[in-house]
C-alpha positions in Angstrom: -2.3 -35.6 -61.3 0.7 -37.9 -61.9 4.1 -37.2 -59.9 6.8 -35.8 -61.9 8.9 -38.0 -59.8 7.8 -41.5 -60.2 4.6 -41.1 -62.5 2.2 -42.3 -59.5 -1.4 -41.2 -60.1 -2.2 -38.4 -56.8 -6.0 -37.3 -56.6 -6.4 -33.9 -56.8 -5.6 -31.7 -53.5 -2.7 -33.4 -52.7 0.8 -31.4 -51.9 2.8 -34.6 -51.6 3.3 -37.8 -53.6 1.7 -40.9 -52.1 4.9 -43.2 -53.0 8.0 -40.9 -53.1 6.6 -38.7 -50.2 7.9 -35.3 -52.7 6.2 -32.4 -53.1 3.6 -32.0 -56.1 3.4 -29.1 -58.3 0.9 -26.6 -57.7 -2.3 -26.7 -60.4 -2.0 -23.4 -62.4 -5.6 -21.5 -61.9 -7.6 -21.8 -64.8 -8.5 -18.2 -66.2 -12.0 -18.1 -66.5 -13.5 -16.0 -69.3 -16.4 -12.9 -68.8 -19.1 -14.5 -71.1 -20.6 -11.0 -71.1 -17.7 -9.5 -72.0 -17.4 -12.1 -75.1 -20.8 -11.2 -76.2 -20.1 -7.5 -76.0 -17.0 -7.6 -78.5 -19.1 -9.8 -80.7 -21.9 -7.3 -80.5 -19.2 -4.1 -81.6 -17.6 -6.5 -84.5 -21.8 -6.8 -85.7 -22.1 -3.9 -85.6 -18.7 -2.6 -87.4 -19.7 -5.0 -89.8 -22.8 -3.6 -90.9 -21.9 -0.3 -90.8 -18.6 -0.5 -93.4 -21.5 -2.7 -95.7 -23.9 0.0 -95.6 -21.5 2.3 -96.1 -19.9 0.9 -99.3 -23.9 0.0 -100.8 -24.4 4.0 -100.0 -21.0 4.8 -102.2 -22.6 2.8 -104.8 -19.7 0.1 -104.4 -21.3 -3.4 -105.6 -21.6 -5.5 -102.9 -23.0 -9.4 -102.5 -26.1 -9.8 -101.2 -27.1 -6.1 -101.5 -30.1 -4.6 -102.7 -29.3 -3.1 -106.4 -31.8 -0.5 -108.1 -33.4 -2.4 -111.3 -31.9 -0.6 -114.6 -35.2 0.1 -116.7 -35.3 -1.3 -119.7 -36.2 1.8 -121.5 -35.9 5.4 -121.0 -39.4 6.7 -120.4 -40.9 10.3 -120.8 -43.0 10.3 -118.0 -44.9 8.8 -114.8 -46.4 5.9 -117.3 -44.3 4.3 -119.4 -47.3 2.2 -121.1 -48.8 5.3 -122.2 -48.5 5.8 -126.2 -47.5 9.3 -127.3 -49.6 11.6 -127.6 -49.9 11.7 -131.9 -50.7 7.9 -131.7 -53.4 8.5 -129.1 -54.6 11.2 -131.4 -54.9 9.5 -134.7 -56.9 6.6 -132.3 -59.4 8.8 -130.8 -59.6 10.2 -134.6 -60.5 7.2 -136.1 -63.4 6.3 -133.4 -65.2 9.8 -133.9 
């Protein structure tokens, strides 16, 4: 640390100037930070995250990066959409008997 005084270097510990004999200030304690306690908020601002984004995708809000339900390209009638109706498949099973 350098004295205010006369801007002589001091090693750390010191309470008194080596040149100008006058007292040096006192080193402010550091605050040390909880690294737990760091993790924990980012943990709850994680998890707040993907709660308000699931959320939103279950409103049906359109969202980046979410998952979105494929829009057919056709109505169909039923469970198989290749299936031909039911007239054409008659006039085909005619035509083979």
């Amino acid at each position: 640390m350098n004295c205010p005084n006369c801007g002589t270097y001091n090693p750390e510990g010191r309470t008194t100037c080596w040149r100008c004999d006058k007292e040096l200030p006192k080193p402010k304690p550091q605050k040390r930070r909880n690294p737990q306690k760091s993790a924990q908020t980012w943990l709850y601002v994680i998890v707040a995250v993907f709660l308000v984004y699931t959320l939103l995708q279950m409103c049906g809000v359109p969202l980046p990066f979410g998952t979105q339900a494929p829009i057919p390209a056709e109505p169909s009638g039923g469970l198989l959409p290749s299936m031909p109706p039911p007239a054409a498949l008659g006039a085909l099973l005619a035509g083979f008997l």
